[in-house]
ZAVO-128002 format. One record per residue (C-alpha): residue number from 0; residue in three letters; x, y, z. Coordinates in Angstrom, 1 decimal. Example, Ala and Ser with C-alpha at 12.3 -4.5 7.8 and 13.67 -1.06 7.14 Angstrom:
! residues 2
[0 ALA [12.3 -4.5 7.8]];
[1 SER [13.7 -1.1 7.1]];
END
This chain:
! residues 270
[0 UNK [-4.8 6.5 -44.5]];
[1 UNK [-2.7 9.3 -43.9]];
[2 UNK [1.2 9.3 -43.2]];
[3 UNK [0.6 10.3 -39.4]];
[4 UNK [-2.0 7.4 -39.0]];
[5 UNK [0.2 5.0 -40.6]];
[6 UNK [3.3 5.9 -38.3]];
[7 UNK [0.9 5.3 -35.6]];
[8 UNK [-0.6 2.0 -36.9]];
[9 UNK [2.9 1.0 -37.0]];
[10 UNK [4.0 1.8 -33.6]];
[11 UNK [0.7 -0.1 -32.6]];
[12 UNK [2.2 -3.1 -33.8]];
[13 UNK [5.1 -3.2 -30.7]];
[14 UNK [2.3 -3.0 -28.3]];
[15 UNK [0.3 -5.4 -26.1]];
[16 UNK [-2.0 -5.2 -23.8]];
[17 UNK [-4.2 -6.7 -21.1]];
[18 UNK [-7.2 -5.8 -19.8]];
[19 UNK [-10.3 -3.8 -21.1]];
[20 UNK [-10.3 0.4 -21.6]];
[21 UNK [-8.6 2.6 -24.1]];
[22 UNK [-5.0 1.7 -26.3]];
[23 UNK [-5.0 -0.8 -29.3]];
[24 UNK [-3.1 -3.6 -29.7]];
[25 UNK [-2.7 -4.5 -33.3]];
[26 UNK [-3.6 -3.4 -36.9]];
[27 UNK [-6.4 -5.7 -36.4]];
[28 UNK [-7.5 -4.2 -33.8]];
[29 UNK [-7.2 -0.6 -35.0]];
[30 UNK [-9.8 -1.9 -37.8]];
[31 UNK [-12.0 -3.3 -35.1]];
[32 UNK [-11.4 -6.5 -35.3]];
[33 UNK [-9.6 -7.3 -32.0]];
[34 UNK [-10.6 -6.2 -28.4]];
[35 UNK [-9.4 -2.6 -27.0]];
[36 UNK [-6.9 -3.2 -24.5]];
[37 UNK [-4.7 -0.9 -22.6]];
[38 UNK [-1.0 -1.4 -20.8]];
[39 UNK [1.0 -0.7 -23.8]];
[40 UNK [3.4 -3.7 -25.0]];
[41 UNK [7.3 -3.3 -24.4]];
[42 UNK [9.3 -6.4 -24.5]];
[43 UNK [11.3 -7.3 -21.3]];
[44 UNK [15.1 -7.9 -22.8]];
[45 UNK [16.3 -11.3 -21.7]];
[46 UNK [19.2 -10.2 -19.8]];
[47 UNK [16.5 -9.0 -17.4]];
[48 UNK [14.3 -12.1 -17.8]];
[49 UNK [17.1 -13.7 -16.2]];
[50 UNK [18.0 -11.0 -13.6]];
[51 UNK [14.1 -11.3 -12.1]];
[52 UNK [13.9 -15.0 -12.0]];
[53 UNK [17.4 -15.0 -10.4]];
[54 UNK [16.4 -12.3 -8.1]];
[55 UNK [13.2 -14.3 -7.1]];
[56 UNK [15.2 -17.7 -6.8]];
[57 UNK [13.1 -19.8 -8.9]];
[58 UNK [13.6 -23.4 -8.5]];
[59 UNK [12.9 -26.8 -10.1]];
[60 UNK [9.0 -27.4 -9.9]];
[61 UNK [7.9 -24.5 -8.8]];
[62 UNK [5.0 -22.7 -10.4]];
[63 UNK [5.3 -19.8 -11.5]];
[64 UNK [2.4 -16.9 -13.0]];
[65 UNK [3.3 -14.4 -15.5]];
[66 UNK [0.6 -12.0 -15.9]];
[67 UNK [0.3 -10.1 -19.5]];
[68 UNK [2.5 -12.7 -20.7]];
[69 UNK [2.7 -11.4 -23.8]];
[70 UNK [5.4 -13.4 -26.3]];
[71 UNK [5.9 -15.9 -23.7]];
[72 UNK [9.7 -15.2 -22.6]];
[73 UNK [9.6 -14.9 -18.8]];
[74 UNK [7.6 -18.0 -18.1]];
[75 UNK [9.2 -20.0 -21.0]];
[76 UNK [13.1 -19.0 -19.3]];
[77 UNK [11.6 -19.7 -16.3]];
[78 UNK [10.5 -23.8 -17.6]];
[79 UNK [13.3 -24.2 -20.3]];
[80 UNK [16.7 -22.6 -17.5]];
[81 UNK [15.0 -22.8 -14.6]];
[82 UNK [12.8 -25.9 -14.3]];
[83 UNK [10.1 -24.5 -13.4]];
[84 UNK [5.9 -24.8 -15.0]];
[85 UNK [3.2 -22.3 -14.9]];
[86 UNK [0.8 -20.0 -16.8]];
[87 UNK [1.5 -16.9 -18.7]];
[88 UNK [-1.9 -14.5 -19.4]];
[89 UNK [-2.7 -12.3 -22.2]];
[90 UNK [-5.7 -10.5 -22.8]];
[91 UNK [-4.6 -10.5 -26.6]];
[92 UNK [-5.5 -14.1 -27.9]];
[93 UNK [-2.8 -13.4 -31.2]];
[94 UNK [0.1 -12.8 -28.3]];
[95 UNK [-1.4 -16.0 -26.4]];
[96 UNK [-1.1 -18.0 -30.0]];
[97 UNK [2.7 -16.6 -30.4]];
[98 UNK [3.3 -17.5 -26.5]];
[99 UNK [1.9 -21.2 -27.7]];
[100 UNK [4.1 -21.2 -30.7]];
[101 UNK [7.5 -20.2 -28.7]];
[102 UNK [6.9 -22.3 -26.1]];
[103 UNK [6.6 -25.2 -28.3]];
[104 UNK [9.7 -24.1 -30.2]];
[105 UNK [11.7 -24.0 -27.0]];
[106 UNK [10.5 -27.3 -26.1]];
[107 UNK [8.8 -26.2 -22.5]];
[108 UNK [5.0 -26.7 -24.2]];
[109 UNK [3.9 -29.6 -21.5]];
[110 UNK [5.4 -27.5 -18.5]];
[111 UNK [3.8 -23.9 -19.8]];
[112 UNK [0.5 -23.0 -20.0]];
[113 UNK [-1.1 -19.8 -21.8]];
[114 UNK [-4.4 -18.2 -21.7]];
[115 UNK [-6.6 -15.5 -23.1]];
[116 UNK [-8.0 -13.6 -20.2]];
[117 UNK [-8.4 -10.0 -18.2]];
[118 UNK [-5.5 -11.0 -15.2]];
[119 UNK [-7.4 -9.7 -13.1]];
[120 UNK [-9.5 -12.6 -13.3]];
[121 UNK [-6.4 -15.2 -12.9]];
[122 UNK [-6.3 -17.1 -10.0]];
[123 UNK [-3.1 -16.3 -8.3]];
[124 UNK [-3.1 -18.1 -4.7]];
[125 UNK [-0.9 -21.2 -6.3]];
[126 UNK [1.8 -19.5 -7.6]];
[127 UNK [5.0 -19.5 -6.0]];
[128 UNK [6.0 -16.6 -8.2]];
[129 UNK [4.4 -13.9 -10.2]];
[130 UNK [6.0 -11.8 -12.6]];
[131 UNK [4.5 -8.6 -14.5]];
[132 UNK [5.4 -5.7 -16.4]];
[133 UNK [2.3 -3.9 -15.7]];
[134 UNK [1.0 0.0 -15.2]];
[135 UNK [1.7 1.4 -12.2]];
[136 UNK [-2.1 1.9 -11.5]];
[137 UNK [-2.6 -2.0 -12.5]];
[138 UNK [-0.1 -2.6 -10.0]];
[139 UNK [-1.8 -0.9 -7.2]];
[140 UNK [-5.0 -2.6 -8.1]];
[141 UNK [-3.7 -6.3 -7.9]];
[142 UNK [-1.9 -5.5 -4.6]];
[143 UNK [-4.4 -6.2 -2.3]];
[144 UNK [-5.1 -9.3 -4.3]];
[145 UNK [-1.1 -10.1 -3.4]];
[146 UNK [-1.6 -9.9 0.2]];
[147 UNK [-4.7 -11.3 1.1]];
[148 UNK [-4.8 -14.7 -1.6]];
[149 UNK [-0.9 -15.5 -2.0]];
[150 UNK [1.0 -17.7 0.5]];
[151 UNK [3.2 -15.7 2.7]];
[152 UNK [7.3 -16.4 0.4]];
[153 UNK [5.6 -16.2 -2.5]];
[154 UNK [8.0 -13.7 -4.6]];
[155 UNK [6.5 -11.4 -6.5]];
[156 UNK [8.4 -9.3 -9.5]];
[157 UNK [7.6 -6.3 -11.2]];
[158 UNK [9.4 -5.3 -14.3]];
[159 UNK [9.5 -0.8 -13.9]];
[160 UNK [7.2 -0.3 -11.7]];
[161 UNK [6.5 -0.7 -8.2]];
[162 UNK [4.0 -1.0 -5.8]];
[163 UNK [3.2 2.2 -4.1]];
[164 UNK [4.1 2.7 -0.3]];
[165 UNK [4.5 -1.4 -0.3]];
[166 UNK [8.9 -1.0 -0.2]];
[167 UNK [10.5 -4.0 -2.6]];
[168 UNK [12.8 -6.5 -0.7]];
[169 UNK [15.2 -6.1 -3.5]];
[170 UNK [15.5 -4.7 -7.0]];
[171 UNK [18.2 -5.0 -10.0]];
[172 UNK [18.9 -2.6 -12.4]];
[173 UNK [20.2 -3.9 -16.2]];
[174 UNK [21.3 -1.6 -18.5]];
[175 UNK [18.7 1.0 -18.2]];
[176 UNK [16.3 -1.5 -16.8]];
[177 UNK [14.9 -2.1 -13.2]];
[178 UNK [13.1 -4.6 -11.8]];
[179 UNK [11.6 -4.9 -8.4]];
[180 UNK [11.1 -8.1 -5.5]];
[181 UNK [8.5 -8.6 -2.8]];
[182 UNK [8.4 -11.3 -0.4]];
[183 UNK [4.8 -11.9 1.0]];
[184 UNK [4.6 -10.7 4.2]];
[185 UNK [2.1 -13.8 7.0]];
[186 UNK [-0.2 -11.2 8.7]];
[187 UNK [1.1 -10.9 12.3]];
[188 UNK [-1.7 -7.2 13.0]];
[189 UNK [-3.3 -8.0 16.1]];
[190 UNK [-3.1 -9.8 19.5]];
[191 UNK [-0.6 -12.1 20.4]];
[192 UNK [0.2 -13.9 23.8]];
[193 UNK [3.7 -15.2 24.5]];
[194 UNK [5.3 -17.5 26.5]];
[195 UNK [9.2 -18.0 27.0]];
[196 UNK [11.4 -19.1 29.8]];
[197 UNK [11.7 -15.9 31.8]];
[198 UNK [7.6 -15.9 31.7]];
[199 UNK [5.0 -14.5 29.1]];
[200 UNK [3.6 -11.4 27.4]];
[201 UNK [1.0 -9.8 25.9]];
[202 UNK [2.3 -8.6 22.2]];
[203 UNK [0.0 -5.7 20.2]];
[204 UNK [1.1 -5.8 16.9]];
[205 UNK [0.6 -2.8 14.5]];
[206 UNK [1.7 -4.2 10.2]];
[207 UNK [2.6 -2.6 7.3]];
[208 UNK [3.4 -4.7 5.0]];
[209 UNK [6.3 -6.5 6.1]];
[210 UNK [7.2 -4.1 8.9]];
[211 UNK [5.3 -3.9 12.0]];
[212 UNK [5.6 -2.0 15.5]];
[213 UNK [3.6 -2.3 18.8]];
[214 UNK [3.9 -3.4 22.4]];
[215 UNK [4.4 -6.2 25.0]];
[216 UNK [2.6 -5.9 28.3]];
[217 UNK [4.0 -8.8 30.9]];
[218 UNK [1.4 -10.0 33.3]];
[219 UNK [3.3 -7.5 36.1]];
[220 UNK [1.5 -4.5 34.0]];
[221 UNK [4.4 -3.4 32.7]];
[222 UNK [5.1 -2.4 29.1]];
[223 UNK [7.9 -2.4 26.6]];
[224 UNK [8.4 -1.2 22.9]];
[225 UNK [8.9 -3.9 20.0]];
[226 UNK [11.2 -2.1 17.2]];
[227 UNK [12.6 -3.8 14.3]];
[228 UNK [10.3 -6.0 13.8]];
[229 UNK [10.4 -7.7 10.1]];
[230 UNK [8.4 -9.9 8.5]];
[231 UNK [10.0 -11.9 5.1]];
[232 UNK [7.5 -15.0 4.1]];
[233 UNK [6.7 -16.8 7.3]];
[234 UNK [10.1 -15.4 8.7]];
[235 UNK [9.3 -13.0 11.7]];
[236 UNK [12.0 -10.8 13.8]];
[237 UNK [11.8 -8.4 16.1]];
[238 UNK [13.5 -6.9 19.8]];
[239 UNK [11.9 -5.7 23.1]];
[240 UNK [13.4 -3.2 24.5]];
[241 UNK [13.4 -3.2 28.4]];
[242 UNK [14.9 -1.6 31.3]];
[243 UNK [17.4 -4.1 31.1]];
[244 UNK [18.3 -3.6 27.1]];
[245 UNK [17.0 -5.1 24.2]];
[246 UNK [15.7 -9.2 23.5]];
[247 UNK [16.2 -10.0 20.1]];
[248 UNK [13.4 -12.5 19.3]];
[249 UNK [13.2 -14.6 15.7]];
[250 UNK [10.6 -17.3 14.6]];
[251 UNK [8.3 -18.6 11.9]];
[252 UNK [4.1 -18.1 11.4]];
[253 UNK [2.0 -20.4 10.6]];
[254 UNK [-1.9 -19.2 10.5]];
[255 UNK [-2.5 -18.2 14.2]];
[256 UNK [0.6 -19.8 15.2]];
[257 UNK [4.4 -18.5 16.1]];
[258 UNK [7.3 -20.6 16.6]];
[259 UNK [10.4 -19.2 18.3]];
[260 UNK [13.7 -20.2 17.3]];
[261 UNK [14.7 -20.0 21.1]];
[262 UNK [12.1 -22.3 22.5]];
[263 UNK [9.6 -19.0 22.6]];
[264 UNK [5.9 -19.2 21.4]];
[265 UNK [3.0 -16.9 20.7]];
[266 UNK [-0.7 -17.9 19.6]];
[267 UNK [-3.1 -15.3 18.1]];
[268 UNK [-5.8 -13.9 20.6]];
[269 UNK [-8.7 -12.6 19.8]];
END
């Protein structure tokens, strides 16, 4: 082997990966002994393992999913300083057996799991958090998956990269290193009727992500603009503007349900 192809073998070594196409993953694999993988392997520094776990307010018992796991840190930190179980995934079964190893070592092995598998087969609807440090094309890919099978407050955190035109809730640099927070949005699009004390509407909801616009038609015909309205979990806000200024309205969703924190309600209509 040539000087060149041994400088890359080498740099091979730092790098991980987790599901099927192009890069390599170890010298075993170079020699065709391991899978191909691609997403290449950098290790999260633990000042930032900290910072994203922080950031996504892990607590006791909750269950968090760390997908291309790789040595195991973020969802060993998370059991050992946070007290919190889960799984890490790796499609590399040498990183799973290192992950296995750490955890062990760290004295988290009954609260952590760790498999071999594409992520993209991982069930994710349990988890109260999910961490990655992805591609951003990986990313984009597992983001409808995020909205449509997690619960709406699951936190989701992405080490570098983001998710497209989906905006991050919050995000923390360390050093030179970034890290970015979503809160599932409940899916508020469509038809709402409300009632309150002054009467009811009829409220057309337009989402993106967890931002939505629209309209409220009272049963007088008349119409008024909803602006602001936010949506963080099952937390919903928004104002109607009328003639007569703007009504700040908050609440909480649950399935085809709204509950106002002002006595206000709104059921989903078809």
């Amino acid at each position: 082997m040539g000087l060149a192809a041994l400088l890359t073998a080498a740099a091979l070594l730092g790098m991980r990966c987790l599901s099927v196409t192009s890069a390599q993953c170890s010298l075993d694999s170079l020699f065709g002994s391991s899978p191909a993988l691609d997403v290449p392997y950098a290790e999260t520094r633990y000042e930032l393992v900290e910072a994203m776990l922080e950031m996504a307010d892990v607590q006791p018992d909750e269950r968090v999913i760390d997908l291309g796991t790789g040595d195991g840190r973020i969802l060993i930190v998370a059991a050992r300083d946070f007290g919190a179980s889960g799984l890490g995934v790796d499609i590399d079964p040498s990183l799973v057996r290192d992950a296995e190893a750490n955890a062990s070592a760290a004295g988290v092995a009954e609260r952590t799991e760790f498999r071999a598998e594409d992520l993209f087969d991982t069930p994710i609807a349990d988890a109260d958090v999910l961490t990655m440090f992805l591609l951003p094309e990986v990313n984009m890919r597992l983001r409808p998956r995020i909205l449509e099978e997690m619960r709406p407050g699951t936190r989701v955190v992405s080490h570098a990269f983001d998710m497209g035109d989906w905006q991050p809730d919050d995000e923390v640099r360390v050093g030179g290193a970034h890290a970015y927070l979503w809160v599932v949005p409940a899916q508020v699009e469509g038809r709402w009727q409300m009632t309150e004390q002054e009467g009811g509407a009829l409220l057309d909801l337009r989402q993106r992500f967890q931002f939505f616009t629209g309209t409220a038609t009272r049963s007088d015909g008349s119409t008024a603009v909803i602006t602001e309205g936010r949506i963080t979990g099952a937390a919903i806000s928004f104002r109607i503007r009328t003639n007569d200024g703007a009504h700040q309205f908050a609440g909480t969703v649950s399935g085809s349900n709204i509950s106002g924190d002002a006595g206000w309600q709104a059921e989903r209509t078809p």
